[in-house]
C-alpha positions in Angstrom: 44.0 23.2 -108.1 41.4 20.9 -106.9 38.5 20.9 -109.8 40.2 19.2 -112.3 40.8 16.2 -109.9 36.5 15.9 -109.3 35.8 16.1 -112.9 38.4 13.5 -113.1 36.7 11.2 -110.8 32.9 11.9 -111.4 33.9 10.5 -115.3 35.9 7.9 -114.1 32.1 6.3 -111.9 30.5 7.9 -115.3 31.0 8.1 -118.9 34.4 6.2 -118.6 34.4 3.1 -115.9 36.7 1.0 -116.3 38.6 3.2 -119.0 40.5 5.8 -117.3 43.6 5.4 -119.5 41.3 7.8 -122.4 41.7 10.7 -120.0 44.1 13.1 -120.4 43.8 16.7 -118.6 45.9 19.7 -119.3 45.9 23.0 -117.6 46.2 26.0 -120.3 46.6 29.8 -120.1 46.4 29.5 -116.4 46.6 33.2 -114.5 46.5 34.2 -110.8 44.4 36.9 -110.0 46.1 39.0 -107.0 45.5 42.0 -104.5 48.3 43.8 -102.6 46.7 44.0 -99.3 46.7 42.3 -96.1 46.3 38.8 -96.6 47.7 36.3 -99.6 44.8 35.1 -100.6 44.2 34.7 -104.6 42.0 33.5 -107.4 43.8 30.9 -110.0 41.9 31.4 -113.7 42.7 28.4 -116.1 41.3 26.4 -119.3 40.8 22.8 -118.2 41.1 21.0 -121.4 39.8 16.9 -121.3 40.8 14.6 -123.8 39.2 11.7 -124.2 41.1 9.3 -126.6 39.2 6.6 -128.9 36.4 6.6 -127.0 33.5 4.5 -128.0 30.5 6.0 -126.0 27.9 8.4 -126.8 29.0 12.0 -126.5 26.3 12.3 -124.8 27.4 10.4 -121.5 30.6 12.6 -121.8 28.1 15.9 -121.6 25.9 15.0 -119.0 28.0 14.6 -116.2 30.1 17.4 -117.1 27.1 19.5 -117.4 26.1 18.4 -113.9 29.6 18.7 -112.7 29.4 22.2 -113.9 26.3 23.2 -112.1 27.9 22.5 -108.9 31.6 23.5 -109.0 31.2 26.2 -111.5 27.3 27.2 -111.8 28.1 31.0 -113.3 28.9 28.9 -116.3 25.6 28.4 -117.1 24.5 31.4 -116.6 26.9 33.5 -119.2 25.5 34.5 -122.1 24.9 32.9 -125.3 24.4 29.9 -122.2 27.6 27.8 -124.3 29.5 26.6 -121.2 32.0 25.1 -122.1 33.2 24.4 -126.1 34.6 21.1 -127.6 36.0 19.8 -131.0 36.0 16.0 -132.0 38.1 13.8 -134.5 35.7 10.9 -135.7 38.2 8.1 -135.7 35.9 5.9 -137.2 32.3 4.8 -137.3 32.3 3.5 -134.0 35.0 5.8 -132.0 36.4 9.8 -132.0 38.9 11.7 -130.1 37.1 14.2 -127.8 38.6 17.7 -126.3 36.7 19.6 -124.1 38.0 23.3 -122.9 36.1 24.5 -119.6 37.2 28.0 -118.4 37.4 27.7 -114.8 38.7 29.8 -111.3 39.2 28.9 -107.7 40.0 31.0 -105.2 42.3 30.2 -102.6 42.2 32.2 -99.3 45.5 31.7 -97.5 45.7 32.2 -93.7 49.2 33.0 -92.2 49.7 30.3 -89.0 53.0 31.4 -88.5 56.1 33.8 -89.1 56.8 31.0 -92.0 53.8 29.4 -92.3 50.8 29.6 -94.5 47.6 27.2 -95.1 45.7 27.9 -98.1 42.0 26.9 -98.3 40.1 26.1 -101.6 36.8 27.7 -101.5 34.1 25.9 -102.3 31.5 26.8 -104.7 28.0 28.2 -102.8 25.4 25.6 -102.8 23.0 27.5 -105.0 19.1 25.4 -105.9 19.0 23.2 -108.4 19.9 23.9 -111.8 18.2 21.3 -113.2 15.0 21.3 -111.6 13.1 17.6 -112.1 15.6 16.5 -113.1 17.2 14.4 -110.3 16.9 16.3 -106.7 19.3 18.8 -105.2 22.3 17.6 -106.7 22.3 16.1 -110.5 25.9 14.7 -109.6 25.0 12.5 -106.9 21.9 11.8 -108.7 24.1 10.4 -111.6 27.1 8.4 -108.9 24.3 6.9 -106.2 21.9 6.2 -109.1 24.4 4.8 -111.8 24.0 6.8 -115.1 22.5 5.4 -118.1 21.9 7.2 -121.4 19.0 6.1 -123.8 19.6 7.0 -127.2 16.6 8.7 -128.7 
């Protein structure tokens, strides 16, 4: 599974540089969705649940890219009604830091091409490139927006 590993790194240049020991991910009630037929391709179906521990930012830098991340590698997230992509529960530690878990229900389908009598490569799939989903707000992509133009949150 390759989406975990992009949310990983697109905090790491965000919401947590310099502080990648506060991220923990864990894969939960993963499935793999299967056809008999004549090729092994398949779609994994998983919880991606982020813990960020004593973390002293604003929760808002933790949403934003993740938001963004989400309009790119999983955009039908967005789209599902009542519009609540993704859910999270926090421990306030104390005035200044909390314990944040985040649970995003993600799939990536994997089409596997046989190259030999014993030999298979699987493929990821990417997402389709679909227009912006946050138009105005930073271009084609919010997540590059966010990495080539450094990301800075101003409290209201």
């Amino acid at each position: 599974m390759q989406k975990p590993e992009t949310l990983r790194q697109l905090l790491y240049a965000t919401a947590l540089v310099g502080q990648t020991e506060k991220l923990a991910t864990f894969i939960d009630r993963g499935r793999v969705e299967c056809r008999r037929g004549a090729n092994l391709t398949f779609k994994y179906h998983y919880t991606l649940n982020l813990v960020v521990q004593g973390y002293a930012g604003s929760v808002d830098a933790l949403m934003i890219p993740i938001l963004a991340w989400i309009a790119e590698q999983q955009p039908e997230l967005l789209d599902r009604a009542p519009h609540e992509p993704f859910t999270f529960e926090s421990e306030l530690l104390d005035a200044d830091t909390a314990d944040v878990s985040i649970d995003l229900e993600l799939s990536e389908l994997v089409l596997v091409k046989r190259t030999g009598k014993a030999e298979f490569v699987p493929t990821h799939v990417p997402e389709p490139i679909i227009a912006d989903a946050f138009p105005g707000v930073c271009g084609v992509s919010l997540v590059q927006g966010l990495l080539n133009d450094g990301m800075t949150i101003v409290p209201a």
